[in-house]
C-alpha positions in Angstrom: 68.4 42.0 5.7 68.8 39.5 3.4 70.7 40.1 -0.4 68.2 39.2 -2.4 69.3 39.1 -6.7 66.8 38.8 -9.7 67.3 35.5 -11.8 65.2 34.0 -14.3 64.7 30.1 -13.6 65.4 27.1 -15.2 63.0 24.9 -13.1 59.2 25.5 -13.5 60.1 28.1 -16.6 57.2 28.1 -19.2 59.1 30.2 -21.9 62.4 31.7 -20.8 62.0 31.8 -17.0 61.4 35.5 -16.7 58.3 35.4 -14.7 59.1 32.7 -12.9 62.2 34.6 -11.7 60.3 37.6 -10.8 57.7 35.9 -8.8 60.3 34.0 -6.8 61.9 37.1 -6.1 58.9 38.5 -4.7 57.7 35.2 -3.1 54.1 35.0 -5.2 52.7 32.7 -7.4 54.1 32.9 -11.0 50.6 32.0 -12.5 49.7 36.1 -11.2 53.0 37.4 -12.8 52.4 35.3 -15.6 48.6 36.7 -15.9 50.1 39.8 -15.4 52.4 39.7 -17.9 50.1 39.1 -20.2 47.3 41.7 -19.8 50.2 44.3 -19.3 51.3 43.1 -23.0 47.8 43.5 -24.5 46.8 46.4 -23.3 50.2 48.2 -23.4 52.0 46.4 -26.3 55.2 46.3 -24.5 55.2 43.6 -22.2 56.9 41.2 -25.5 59.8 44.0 -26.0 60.2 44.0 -21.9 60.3 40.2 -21.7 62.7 39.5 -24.5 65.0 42.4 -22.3 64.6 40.5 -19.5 65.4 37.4 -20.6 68.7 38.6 -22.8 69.7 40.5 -19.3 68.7 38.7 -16.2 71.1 36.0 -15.7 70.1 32.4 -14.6 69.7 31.1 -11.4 72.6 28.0 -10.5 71.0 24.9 -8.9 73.2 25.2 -6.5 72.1 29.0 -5.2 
């Protein structure tokens, strides 16, 4: 099995790399995390609290990982 960590990205990122990070780690598109993202913040109104959390905790992924 392979140890797999959560990162945000610093390639590709549109805002902080949050999404990006979470769709690599999953291995799916960013655009449907990133759609995602945002319906879950619309409808839910905490999708902007949970993404500024992510992206003061996650750390960010090395180039060379």
């Amino acid at each position: 099995m392979e140890n797999k960590k959560l990162y945000r990205i610093e390639q590709g990122k549109k805002v902080c790399g949050v999404c990006g990070g979470i769709a690599e780690y999953f291995n799916i598109d960013p655009t449907v995390v990133r759609v995602g993202w945002a319906v879950v913040s619309v409808f839910m109104h905490v999708g902007i609290l949970a993404y500024i959390v992510c992206a003061l905790v996650m750390p960010v992924k090395n180039e060379l990982m």
